[in-house]
C-alpha positions, 0 to 999 in steps of 0.5 A, a space after each residue: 082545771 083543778 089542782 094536782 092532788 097526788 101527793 103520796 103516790 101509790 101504784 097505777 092499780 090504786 090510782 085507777 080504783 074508783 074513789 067514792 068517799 073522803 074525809 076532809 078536815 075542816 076548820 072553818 077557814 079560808 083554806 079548808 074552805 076551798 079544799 072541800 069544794 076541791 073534793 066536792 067539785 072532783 065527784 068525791 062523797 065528802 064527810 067534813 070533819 072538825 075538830 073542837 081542840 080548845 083552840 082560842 078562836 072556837 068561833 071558826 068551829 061554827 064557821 066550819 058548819 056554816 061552810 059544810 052545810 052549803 053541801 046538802 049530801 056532806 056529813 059534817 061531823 065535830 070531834 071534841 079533843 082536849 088538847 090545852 095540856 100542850 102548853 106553850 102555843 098562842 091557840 091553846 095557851 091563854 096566857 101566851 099572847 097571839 102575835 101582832 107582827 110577822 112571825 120568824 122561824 116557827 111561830 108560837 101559834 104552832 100547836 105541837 104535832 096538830 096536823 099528825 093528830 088531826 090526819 090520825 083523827 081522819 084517818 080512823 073514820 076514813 076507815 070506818 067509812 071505808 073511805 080512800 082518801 083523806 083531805 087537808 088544806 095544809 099550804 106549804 106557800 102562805 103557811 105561817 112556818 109550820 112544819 106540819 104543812 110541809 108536801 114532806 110532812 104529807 108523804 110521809 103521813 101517807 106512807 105511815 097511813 099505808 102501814 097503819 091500817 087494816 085497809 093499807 095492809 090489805 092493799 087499799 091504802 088511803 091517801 092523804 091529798 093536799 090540793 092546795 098545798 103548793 098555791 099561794 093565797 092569791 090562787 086559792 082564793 081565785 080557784 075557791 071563786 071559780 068553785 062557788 066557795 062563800 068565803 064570808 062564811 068563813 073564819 081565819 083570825 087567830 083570836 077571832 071574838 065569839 061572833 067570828 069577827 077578825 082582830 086584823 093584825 094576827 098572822 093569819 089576818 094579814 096572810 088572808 087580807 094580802 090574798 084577797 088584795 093580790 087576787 083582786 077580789 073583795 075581802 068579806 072577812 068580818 072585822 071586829 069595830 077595834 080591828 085595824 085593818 
C-alpha cells in the first residue's frame, strides 16, 4: 500500500475531484526518485522538474534525467536558477567546504529558503498545466536538519499556495503532497524496491565528481549508505576510487 499523501488537507469536495496532473520536483537523488514512482504508480500524469540552481553536485541533474526518462509518458523539464548569490551554503558556495562528520543543529549544506523556491517554481507551472498537486521528497526523518523538510513547512506552503493562485482563488487549490516525509531511509528504500525504482541511476553525494560518483563521507552519503545497510538491500551507489566507503 502506498504512503499517505495528504498533507495540507482540503475539503471532502476537493479531495473527491479527480486528480490528473502533478509536478514533481526531482533532483536526481534517492528521495525524489521514489516519489516520482509514488506519483506514477498512484495514476497521476506526472511533469518532472529540476532545477540547475549551481549547486556543486550538478551531476545529480543528469541523474535526474536518467531517473524520468524510465517513464516514457513523464515530461522532465530543467530550470536554470542562479542562486550562487545566497552565500554561505556548502552547495552553492565553493569556498565553504562540504562537511565529512555528522551535522548538528542545521547544517551548512542548507540552502536558504530552497525548498520555498523550488515549490514556487512547481507551483507556477502546475498552474499553467492546470495541474492539482505538487510532489516533494522532503523527509522530515533522515533530513539532515533542514527546516524546510518539516510536515509543518509543507502545511503551510500549501495553505499559501491556496492564497496565491488563480486556481486556489477559484477553488481548485493545488496541494502540495510529501509522500515520504515521515519514513525512514530504510522504507523508502524498501517501498522504491517494491515500485521498480533503479536507484543505481541515482545520485545523492553532496560533492559528487562530473561522472556522478559519491565521495562517501558527506552527510547525505552516509544517510544513504545506512538506508540501504538497514533495509537490507544492496547499495548500488556509484563510489569514486578515493571514497572511503
Amino acid at each position: 500500500m502506498l504512503p499517505d499523501t495528504k498533507w495540507g488537507a482540503n475539503n471532502e469536495t476537493q479531495r473527491a475531484r479527480a486528480v490528473s496532473k502533478a509536478i514533481v520536483l526531482t533532483s536526481g537523488g534517492l528521495d525524489s526518485a521514489t516519489v516520482l514512482a509514488v506519483a506514477h504508480a498512484a495514476g497521476k500524469d506526472c511533469f518532472s522538474l529540476s532545477i540547475d540552481y549551481g549547486q556543486r553536485h550538478r551531476s545529480e541533474l543528469a541523474a535526474a534525467e536518467r531517473v524520468a526518462a524510465q517513464y516514457t509518458d513523464v515530461e522532465h523539464r530543467v530550470v536554470t536558477l542562479d542562486l550562487s548569490f545566497l552565500s554561505g551554503s556548502a552547495l552553492t558556495d565553493a569556498s565553504v567546504a562540504v562537511p565529512t562528520t555528522p551535522s548538528t543543529g542545521i547544517p551548512v549544506t542548507y540552502v536558504p529558503a530552497r525548498n520555498t523556491i523550488f515549490l514556487s517554481l512547481a507551483l507556477g507551472w502546475a498552474e499553467v498545466l492546470g495541474a492539482d498537486e505538487l510532489y516533494i521528497g522532503a523527509n522530515a526523518v533522515d533530513y539532515s536538519g533542514y527546516p524546510d523538510c518539516r510536515p509543518e513547512f509543507i502545511e503551510a506552503f500549501s495553505a499559501m499556495s491556496s492564497l496565491a493562485t488563480k486556481a486556489g482563488v477559484e477553488g481548485y487549490p493545488i496541494r502540495v503532497e510529501a509522500p515520504i516525509i515521515a519514513m525512514s531511509k530504510a522504507d523508502i528504500i524498501q517501498l522504491g524496491m517494491r515500485l521498480g525504482v533503479d536507484y543505481a541511476l541515482t545520485v545523492s553525494c553532496y560533492q559528487a565528481d562530473s561522472l556522478g560518483r559519491a565521495c562517501g563521507v558527506c552527510d547525505s552519503c552516509r544517510l544513504r549508505r545506512d538506508g540501504f545497510a538497514a533495509a537490507g538491500v544492496p547499495d548500488p551507489t556509484h563510489y569514486s576510487d578515493s571514497s572511503t566507503a
